[in-house]
TORLOVO-637993 format. One record per residue (C-alpha): residue in three letters; residue number from 1; x negated, y negated, z negated. Coordinates in steps of 0.1 Angstrom, whole numbers, always signed. Layout:
N
ATOM doke vonu     x     y     z
ATOM  ala  NUM     X     Y     Z
...
//
This chain:
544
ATOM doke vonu     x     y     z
ATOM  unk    1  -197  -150  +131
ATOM  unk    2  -159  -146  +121
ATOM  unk    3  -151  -120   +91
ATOM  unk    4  -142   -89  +102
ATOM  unk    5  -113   -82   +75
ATOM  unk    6   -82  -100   +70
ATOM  unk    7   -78  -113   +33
ATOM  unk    8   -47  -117   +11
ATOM  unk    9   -44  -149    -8
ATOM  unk   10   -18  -138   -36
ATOM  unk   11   +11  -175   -44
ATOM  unk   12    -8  -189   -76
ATOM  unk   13   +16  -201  -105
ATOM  unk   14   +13  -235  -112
ATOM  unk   15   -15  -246  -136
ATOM  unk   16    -2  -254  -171
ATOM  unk   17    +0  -286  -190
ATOM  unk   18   -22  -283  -225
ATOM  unk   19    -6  -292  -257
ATOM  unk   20   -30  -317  -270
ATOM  unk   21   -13  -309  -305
ATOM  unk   22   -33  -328  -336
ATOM  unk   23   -62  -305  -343
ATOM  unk   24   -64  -288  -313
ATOM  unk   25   -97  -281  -294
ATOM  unk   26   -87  -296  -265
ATOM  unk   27   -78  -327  -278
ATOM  unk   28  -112  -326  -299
ATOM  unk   29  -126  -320  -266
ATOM  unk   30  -112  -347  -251
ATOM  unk   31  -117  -374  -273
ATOM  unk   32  -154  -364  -271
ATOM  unk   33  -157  -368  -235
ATOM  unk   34  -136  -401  -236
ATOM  unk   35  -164  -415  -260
ATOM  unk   36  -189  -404  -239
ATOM  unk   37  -179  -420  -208
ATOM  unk   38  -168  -450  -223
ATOM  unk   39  -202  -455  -241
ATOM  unk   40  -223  -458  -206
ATOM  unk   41  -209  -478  -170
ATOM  unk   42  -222  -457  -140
ATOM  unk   43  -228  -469  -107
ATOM  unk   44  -210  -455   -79
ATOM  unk   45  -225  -453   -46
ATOM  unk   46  -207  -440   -13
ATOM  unk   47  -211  -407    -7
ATOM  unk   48  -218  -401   +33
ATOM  unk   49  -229  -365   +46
ATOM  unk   50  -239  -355   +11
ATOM  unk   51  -261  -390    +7
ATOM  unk   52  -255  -417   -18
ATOM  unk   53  -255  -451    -3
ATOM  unk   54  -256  -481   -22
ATOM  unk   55  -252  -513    -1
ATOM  unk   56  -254  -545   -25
ATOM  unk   57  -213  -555   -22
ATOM  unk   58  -204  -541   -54
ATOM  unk   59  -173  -540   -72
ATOM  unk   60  -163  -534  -108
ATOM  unk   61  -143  -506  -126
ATOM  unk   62  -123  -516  -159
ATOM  unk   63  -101  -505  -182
ATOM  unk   64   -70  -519  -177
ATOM  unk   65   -56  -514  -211
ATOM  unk   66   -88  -529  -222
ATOM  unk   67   -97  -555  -195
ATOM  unk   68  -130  -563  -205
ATOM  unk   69  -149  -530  -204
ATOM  unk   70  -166  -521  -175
ATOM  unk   71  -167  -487  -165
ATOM  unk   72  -190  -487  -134
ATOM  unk   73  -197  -505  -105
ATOM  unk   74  -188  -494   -75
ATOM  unk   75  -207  -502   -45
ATOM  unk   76  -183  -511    -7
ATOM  unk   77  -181  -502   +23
ATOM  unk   78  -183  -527   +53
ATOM  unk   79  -179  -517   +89
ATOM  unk   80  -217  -506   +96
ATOM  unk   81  -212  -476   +62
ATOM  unk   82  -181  -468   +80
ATOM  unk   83  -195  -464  +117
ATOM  unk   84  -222  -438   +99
ATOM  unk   85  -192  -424   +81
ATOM  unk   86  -174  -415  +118
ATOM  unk   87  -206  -403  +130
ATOM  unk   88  -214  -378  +101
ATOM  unk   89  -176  -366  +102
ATOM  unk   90  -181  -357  +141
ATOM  unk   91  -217  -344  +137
ATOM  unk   92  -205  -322  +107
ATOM  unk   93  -170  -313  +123
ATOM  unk   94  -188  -286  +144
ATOM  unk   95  -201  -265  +119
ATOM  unk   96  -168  -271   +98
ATOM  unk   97  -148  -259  +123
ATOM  unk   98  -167  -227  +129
ATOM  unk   99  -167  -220   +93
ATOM  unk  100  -146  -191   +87
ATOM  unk  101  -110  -196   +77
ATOM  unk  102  -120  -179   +42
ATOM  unk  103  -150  -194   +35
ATOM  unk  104  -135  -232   +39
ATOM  unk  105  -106  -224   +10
ATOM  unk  106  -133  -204   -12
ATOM  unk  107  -150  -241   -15
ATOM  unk  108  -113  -254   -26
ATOM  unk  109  -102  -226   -49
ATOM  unk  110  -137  -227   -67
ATOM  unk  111  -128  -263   -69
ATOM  unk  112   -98  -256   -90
ATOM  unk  113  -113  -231  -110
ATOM  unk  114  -137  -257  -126
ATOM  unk  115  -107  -279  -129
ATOM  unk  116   -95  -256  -149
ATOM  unk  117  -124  -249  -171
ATOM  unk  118  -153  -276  -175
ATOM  unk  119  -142  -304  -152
ATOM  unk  120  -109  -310  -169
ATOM  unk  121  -119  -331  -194
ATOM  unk  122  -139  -352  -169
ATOM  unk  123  -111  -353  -144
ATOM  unk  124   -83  -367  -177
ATOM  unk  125  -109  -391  -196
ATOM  unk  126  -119  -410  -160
ATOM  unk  127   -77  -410  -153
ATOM  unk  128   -68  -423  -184
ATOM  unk  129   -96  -447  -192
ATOM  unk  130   -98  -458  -154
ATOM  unk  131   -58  -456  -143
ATOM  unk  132   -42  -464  -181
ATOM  unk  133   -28  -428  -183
ATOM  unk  134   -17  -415  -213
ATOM  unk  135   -30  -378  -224
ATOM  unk  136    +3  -359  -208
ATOM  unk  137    +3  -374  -175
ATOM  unk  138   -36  -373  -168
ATOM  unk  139   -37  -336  -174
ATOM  unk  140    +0  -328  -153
ATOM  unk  141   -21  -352  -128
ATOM  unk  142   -59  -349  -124
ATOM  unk  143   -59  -320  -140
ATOM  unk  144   -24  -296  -132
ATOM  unk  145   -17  -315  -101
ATOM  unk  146   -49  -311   -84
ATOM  unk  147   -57  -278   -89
ATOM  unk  148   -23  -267   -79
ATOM  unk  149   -28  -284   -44
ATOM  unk  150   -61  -266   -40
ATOM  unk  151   -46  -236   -47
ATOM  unk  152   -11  -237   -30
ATOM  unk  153   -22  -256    +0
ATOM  unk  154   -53  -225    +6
ATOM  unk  155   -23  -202    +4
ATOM  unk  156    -1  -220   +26
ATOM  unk  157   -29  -221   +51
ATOM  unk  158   -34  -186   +47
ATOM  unk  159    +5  -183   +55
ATOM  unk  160    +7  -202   +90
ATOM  unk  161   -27  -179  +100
ATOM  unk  162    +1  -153   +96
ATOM  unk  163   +25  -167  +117
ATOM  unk  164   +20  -151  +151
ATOM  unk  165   +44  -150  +184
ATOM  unk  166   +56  -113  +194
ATOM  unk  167   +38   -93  +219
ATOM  unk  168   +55   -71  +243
ATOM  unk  169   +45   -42  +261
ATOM  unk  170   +14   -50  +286
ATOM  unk  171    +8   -84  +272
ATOM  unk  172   -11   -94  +239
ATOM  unk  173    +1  -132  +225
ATOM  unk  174   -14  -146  +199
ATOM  unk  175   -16  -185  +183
ATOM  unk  176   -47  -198  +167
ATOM  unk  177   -47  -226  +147
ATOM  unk  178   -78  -250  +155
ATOM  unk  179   -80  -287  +136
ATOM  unk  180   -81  -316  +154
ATOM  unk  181   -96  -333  +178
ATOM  unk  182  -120  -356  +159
ATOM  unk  183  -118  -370  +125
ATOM  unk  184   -91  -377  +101
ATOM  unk  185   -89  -411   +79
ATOM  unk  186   -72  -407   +41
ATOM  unk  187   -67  -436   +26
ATOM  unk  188   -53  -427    -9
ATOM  unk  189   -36  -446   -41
ATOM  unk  190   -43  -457   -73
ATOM  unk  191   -12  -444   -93
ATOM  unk  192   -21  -399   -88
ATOM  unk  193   -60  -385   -92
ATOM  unk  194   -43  -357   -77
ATOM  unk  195   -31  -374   -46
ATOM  unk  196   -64  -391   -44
ATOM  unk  197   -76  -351   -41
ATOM  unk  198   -51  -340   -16
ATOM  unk  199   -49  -365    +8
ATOM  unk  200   -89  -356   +21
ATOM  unk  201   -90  -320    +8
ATOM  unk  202   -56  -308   +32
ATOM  unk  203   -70  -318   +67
ATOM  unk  204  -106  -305   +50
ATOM  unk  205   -86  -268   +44
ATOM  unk  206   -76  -263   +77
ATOM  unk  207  -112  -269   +95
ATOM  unk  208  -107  -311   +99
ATOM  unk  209  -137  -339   +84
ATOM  unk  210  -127  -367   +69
ATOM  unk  211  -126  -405   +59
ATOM  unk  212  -116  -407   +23
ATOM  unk  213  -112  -444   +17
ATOM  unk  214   -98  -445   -18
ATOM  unk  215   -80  -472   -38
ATOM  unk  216   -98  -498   -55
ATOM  unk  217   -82  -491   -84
ATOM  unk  218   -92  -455   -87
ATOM  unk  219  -126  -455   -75
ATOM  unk  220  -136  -440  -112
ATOM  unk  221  -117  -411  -110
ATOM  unk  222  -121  -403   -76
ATOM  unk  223  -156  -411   -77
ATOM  unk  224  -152  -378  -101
ATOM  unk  225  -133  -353   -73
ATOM  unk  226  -158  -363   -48
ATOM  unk  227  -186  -352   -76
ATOM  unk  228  -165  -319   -83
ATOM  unk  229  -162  -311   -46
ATOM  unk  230  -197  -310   -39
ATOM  unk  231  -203  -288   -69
ATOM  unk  232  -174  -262   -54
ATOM  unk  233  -199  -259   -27
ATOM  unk  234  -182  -287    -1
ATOM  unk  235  -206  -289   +24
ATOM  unk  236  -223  -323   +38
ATOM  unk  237  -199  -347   +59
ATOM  unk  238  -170  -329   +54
ATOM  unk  239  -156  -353   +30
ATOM  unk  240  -170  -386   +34
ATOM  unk  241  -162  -415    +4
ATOM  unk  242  -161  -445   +18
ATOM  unk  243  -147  -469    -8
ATOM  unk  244  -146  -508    +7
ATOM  unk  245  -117  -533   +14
ATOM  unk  246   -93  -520   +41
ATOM  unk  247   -98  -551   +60
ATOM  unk  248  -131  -541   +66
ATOM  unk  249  -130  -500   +68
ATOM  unk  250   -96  -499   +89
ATOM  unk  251  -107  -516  +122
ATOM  unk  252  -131  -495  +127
ATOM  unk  253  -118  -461  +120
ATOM  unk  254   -84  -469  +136
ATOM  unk  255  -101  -483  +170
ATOM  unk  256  -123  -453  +171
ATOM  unk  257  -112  -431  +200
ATOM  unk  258  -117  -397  +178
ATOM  unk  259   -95  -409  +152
ATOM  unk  260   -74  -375  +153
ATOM  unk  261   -47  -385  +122
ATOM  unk  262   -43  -405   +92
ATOM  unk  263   -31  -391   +58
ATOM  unk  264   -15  -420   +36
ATOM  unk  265    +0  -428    +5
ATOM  unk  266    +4  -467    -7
ATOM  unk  267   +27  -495    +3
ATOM  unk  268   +48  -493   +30
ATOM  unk  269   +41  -529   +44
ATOM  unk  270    +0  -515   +49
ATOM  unk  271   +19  -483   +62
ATOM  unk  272   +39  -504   +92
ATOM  unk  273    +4  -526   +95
ATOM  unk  274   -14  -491  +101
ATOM  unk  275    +8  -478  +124
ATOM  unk  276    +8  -509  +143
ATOM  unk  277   -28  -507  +147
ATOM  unk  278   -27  -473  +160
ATOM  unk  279    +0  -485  +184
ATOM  unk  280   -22  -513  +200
ATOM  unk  281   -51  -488  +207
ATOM  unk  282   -30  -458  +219
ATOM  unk  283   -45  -463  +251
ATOM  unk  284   -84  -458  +239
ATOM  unk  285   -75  -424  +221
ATOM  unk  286   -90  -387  +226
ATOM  unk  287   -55  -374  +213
ATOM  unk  288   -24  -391  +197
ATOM  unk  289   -34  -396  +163
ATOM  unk  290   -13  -371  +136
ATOM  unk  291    +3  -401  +110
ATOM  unk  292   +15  -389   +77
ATOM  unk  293   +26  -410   +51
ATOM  unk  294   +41  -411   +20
ATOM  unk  295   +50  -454   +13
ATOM  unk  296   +76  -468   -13
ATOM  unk  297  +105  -461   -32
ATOM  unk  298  +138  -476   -49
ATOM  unk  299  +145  -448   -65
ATOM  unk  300  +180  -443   -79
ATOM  unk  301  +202  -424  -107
ATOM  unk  302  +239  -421   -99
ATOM  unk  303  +262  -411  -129
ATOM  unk  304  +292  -394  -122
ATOM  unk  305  +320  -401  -152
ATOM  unk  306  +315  -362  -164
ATOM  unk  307  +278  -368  -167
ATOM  unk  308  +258  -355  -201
ATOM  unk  309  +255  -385  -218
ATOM  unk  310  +224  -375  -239
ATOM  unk  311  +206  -359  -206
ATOM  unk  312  +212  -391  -186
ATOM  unk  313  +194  -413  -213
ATOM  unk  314  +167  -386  -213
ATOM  unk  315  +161  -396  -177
ATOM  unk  316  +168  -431  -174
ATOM  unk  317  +136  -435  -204
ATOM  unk  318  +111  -406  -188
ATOM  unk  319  +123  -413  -149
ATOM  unk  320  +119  -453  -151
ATOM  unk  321   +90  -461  -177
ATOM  unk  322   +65  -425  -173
ATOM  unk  323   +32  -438  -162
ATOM  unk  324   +46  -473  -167
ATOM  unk  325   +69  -467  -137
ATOM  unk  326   +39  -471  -114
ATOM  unk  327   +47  -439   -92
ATOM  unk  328   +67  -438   -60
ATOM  unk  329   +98  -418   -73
ATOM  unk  330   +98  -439  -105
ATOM  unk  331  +139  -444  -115
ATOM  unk  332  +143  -484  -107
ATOM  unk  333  +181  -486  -101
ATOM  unk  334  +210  -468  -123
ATOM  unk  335  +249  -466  -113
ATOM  unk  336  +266  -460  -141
ATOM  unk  337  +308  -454  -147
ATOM  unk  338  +320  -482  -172
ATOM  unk  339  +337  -455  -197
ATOM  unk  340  +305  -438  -204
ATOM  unk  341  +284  -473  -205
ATOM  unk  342  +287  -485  -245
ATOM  unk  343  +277  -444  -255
ATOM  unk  344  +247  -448  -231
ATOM  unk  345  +235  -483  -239
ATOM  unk  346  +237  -475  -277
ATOM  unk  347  +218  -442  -267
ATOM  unk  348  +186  -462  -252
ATOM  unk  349  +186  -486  -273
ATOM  unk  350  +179  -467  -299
ATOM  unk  351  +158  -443  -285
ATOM  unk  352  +133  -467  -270
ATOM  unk  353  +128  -486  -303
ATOM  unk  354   +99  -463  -312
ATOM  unk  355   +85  -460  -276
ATOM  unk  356   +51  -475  -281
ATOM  unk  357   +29  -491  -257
ATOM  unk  358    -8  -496  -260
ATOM  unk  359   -44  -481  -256
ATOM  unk  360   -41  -442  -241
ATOM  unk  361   -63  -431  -265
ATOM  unk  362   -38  -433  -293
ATOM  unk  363   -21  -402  -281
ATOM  unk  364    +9  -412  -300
ATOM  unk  365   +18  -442  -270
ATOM  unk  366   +41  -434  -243
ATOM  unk  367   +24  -459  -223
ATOM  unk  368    -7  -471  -211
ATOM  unk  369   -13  -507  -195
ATOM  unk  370    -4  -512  -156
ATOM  unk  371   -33  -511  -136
ATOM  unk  372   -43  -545  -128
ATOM  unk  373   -36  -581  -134
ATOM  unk  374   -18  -588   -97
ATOM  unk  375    +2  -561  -105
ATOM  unk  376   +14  -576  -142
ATOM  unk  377   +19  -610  -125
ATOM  unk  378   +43  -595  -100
ATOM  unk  379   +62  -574  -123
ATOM  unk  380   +66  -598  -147
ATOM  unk  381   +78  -623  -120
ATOM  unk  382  +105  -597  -118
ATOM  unk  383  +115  -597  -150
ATOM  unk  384  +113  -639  -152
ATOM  unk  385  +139  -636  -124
ATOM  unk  386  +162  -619  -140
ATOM  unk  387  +158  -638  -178
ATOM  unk  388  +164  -667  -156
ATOM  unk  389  +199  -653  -134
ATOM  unk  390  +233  -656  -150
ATOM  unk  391  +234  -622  -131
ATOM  unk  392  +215  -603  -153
ATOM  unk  393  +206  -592  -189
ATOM  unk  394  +179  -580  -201
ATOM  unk  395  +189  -554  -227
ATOM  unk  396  +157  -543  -240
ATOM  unk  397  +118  -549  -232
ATOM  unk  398  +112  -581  -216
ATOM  unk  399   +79  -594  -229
ATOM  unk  400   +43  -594  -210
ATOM  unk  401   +11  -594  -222
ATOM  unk  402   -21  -597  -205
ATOM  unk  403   -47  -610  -232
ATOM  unk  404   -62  -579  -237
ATOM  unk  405   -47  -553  -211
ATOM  unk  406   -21  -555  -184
ATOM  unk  407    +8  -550  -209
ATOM  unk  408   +46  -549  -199
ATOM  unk  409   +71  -536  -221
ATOM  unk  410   +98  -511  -210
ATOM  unk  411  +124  -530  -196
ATOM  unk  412  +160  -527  -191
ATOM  unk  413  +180  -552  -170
ATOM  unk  414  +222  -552  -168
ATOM  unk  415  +235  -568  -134
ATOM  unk  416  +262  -580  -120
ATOM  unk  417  +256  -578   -88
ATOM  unk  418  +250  -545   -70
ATOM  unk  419  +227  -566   -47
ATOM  unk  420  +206  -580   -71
ATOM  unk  421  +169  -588   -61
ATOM  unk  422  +158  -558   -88
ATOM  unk  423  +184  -536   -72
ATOM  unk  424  +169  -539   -38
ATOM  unk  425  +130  -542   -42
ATOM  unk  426  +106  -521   -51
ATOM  unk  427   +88  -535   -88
ATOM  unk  428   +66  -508   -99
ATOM  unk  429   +70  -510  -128
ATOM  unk  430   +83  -503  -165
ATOM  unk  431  +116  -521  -154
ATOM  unk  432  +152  -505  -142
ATOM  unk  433  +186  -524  -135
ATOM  unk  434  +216  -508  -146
ATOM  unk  435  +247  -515  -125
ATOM  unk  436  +279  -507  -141
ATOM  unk  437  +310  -495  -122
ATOM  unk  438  +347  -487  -127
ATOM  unk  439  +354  -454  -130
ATOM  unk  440  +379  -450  -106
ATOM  unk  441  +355  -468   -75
ATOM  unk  442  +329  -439   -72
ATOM  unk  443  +332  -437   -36
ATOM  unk  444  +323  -476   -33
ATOM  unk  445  +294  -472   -59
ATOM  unk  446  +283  -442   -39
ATOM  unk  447  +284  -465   -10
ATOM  unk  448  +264  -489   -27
ATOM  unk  449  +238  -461   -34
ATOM  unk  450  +236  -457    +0
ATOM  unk  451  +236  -488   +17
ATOM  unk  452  +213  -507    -8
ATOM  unk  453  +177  -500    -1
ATOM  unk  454  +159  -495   +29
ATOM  unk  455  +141  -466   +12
ATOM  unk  456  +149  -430    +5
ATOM  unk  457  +119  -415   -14
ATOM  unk  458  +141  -400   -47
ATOM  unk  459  +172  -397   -64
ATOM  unk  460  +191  -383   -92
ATOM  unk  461  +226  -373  -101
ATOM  unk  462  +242  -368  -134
ATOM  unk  463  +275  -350  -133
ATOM  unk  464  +289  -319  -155
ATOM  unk  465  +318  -318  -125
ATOM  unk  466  +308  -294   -96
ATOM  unk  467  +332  -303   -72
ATOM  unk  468  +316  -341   -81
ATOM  unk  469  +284  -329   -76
ATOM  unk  470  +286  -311   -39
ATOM  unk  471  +308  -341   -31
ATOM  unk  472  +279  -364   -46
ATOM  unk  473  +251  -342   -27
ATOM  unk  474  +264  -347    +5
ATOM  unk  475  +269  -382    +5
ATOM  unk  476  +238  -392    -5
ATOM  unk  477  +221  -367   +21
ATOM  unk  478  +199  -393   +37
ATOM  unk  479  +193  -413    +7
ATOM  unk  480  +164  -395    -6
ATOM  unk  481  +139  -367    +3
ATOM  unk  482  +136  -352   -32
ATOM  unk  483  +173  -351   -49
ATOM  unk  484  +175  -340   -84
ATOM  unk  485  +212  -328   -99
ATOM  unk  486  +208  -332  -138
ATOM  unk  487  +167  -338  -138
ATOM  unk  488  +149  -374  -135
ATOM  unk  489  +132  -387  -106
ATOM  unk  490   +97  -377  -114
ATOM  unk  491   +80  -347  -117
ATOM  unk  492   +79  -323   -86
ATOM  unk  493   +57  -296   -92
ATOM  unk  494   +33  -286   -63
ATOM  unk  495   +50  -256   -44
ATOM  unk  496   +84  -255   -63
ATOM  unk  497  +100  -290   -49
ATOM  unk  498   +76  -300   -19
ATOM  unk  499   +80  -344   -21
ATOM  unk  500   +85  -364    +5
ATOM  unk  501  +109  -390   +16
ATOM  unk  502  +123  -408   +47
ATOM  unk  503  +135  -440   +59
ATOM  unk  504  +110  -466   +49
ATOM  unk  505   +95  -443   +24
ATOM  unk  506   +76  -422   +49
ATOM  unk  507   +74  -396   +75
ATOM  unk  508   +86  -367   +51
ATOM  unk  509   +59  -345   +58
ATOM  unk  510   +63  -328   +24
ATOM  unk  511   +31  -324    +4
ATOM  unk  512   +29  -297   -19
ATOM  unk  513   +41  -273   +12
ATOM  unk  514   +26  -255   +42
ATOM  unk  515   +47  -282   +65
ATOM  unk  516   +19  -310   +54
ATOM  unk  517    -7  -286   +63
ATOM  unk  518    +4  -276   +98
ATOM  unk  519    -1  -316  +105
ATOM  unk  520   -35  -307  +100
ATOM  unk  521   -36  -280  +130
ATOM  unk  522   -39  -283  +168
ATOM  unk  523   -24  -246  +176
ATOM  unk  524   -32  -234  +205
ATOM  unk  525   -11  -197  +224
ATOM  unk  526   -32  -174  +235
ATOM  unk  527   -14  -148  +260
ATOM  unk  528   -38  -115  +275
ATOM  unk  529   -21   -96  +301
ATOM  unk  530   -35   -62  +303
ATOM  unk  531   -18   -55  +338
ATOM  unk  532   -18   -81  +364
ATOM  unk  533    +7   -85  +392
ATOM  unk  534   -11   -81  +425
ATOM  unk  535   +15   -91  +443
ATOM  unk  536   +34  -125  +448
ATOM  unk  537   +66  -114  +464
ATOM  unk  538   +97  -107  +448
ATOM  unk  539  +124   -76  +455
ATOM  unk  540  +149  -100  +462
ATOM  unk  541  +127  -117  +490
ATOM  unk  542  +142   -86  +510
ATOM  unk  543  +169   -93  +540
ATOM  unk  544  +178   -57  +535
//
């Protein structure tokens, strides 16, 4: 039975950041709850239609800053878990999608609610003992994040209910907004809880069941959300976690002829592979799968001559080494005026000789440990690269430890060459290269910006000049999704700078707006006409 009212979901504001200030209840109440999860491993089943499964292949959890602690073992999915996973997704799809419209988002804006209050310290202990966060960035994460995408995206959906064609004398049109035909597969990342949240909960919002295979590297955490979303009241089947190796989850959802779309965030190389796939079995689909994705980034900051001096060195530290520069708009390449160069190198020098790195519990670290040891060895081949190239310096940072965490210290690296291999690949990492240019070639450093990576996720500008800046903004207007005049790279806020990018850095489908949800639709026009011709021919038929 569908509601008979029509109900207002009023914009939320976005979900603040707590202080964490020495002495401060939430940070007593944080450190508790870190103790206590850190005292006892768990083992994590699948969850599939409301069931725990345990199958045998099991997995560990550790603390990356602290390699040797197990935090749970999680148990994988091969392709038999996954074939009961598509079948519990279809069976429960047809009670999902006669749920009322209302009823669906109460289960997701009860879910950020608890966020909120008495999940929050759950959500930020499980992200920073599990992902290496430190305090600031779990809580803007797993906690802010999240709840802000349950939140915004039920009001968005609430929004595109709204949108309806005209109706004209005699004639009653009207679109409804069905989900899709069959299932949708998430496969999430390892660097945002949040994302993990988002990329299963959207297609769940507007009447879809899902696939949630999430990164090996965040099972913890999002072992967590999947726990909270039950307690919101998410019904059985709807959200299906199916953690497992994608070599052995992907065939099977991808060659399933209900697959109806596929929300992605991770590299763009298992991006192309994916989309490949779906290629190869276009012919044995129900529908053309819906493929949203959000892949890499080579993320740059362009300083005009007028720049703020102090402001860009702000940016350069917080854009390039935040989360140890494992996110997808993470600053990685700098073009910087030669005039202003000495002033900003003797700027973060000195302001990144007290930036500590080390356990996330010692709230006074700016960074944790990246998140596991293939990801130090390749970062850390980076940076060999470049100790090694008469090309490059390596200005600060430089050294790697792994004894006991995935350590990498912020790096900076000075290069010659505009091309150089850091210039042009994506590290993710704590490492950016600095290329220095003369002041009076902007146009061929802007060039440069342009022309040098295949991505085009974020960017930055730093200019006090406006006629530099508009001239700067246009240039650049296919070089990145998300442009930022005077701010870093990181940071978009759910519903105040919707992120996406382009080129090889995804489809640009913007999460954090109503344009990722209506992905998630199927709309279909309904027109009535309340007084049918009875009568084929036309006046004009007429000789006379």
């Amino acid at each position: 039975m569908m509601s008979n009212a029509i109900y207002q979901i009023m914009r939320p504001q976005n979900e603040p950041v707590l202080s964490f200030l020495p002495g401060s209840d939430e940070k007593k109440s944080l450190k508790r709850r870190i103790a206590e999860m850190k005292a006892s491993a768990i083992e994590i089943p699948l969850i599939i239609n409301g069931k725990e499964i345990r199958t045998g292949r099991t997995g560990t959890c550790i603390i990356p800053h602290n390699k040797s602690h197990v935090l749970a073992t999680c148990h994988m999915a091969g392709p038999r878990e996954t074939e009961i996973a598509i079948r519990a997704a279809l069976e429960a799809g047809k009670k999902w999608e006669a749920t009322p419209w209302d009823h669906r988002l109460a289960v997701f804006l009860r879910a950020a609610e608890l966020i909120s209050g008495p999940w929050r310290d759950t959500l930020n202990a499980a992200t920073m003992l599990g992902q290496s966060k430190t305090v600031y960035e779990a809580d803007a994460d797993a906690a802010c994040e999240l709840a802000d995408f349950f939140r915004f995206n039920s009001y968005f959906v609430r929004q595109i209910m709204e949108e309806q064609p005209q109706s004209v004398p005699g004639v009653l049109n009207r679109m409804e907004y069905r989900p899709l035909e069959g299932f949708v597969f998430a496969v999430t990342p390892f660097n945002f809880t949040a994302i993990g949240g988002n990329l299963p909960s959207s297609p769940a919002m507007a009447g879809n069941t899902v696939i949630w295979k999430p990164s090996s590297t965040a099972i913890y955490s999002n072992y967590y959300v999947m726990k909270l979303l039950t307690e919101a009241g998410l019904p059985d089947g709807v959200i299906n976690f199916v953690p497992g190796a994608g070599s052995e989850v992907g065939p099977v959802v991808m060659g399933h002829p209900m697959l109806a779309g596929i929300h992605f965030t991770g590299s763009t190389a298992t991006f192309n592979t994916m989309w490949r796939t779906v290629a190869q079995n276009l012919e044995n689909y129900r529908n053309y799968p819906r493929i949203v994705g959000e892949t890499g980034g080579k993320d740059f900051l362009f300083a005009h001559v007028s720049a703020d001096t102090d402001a860009l060195i702000h940016a350069i530290i917080s854009g390039s080494f935040s989360y140890q520069g494992q996110k997808c708009s993470a600053t990685s390449r700098v073009y910087i005026p030669e005039s202003i160069w000495p002033d900003v190198k003797k700027g973060l020098l000195r302001e990144m000789a007290d930036l500590k790195t080390g356990d996330v519990e010692d709230f006074t670290n700016y960074m944790g440990a990246v998140i596991d040891q293939a990801a130090f060895d390749s970062v850390r081949s980076y940076i060999d690269f470049a100790r090694a190239s008469p090309e490059a310096d390596i200005i600060a940072g430089g050294g790697c430890s792994d004894e006991t965490g995935f350590f990498i210290e912020p790096t900076v690296i000075v290069t010659t060459d505009p091309h150089f291999k850091t210039m042009q690949e994506e590290i993710f990492g704590p490492v950016v290269t600095v290329y220095i240019y003369k002041d009076d070639a902007c146009e061929k450093a802007l060039e440069l910006c342009e022309s040098t990576s295949g991505y085009a996720l974020t960017g930055a500008i730093f200019a006090r000049d406006r006629i530099a800046i508009a001239k700067i903004e246009k240039r650049l207007t296919y070089s990145a999704g998300n442009l930022y005049i005077n701010d870093k790279t990181t940071g978009a806020f759910v519903g105040l700078q919707p992120f996406g990018g382009s080129r090889a850095s995804g489809t640009n489908e913007k999460a954090g707006s109503k344009h990722n949800l209506s992905r998630w639709m199927s709309p279909r026009t309904i027109k009535e006409n309340f007084s049918p011709s009875k009568n084929y021919r036309l006046g004009l038929m007429q000789e006379s």
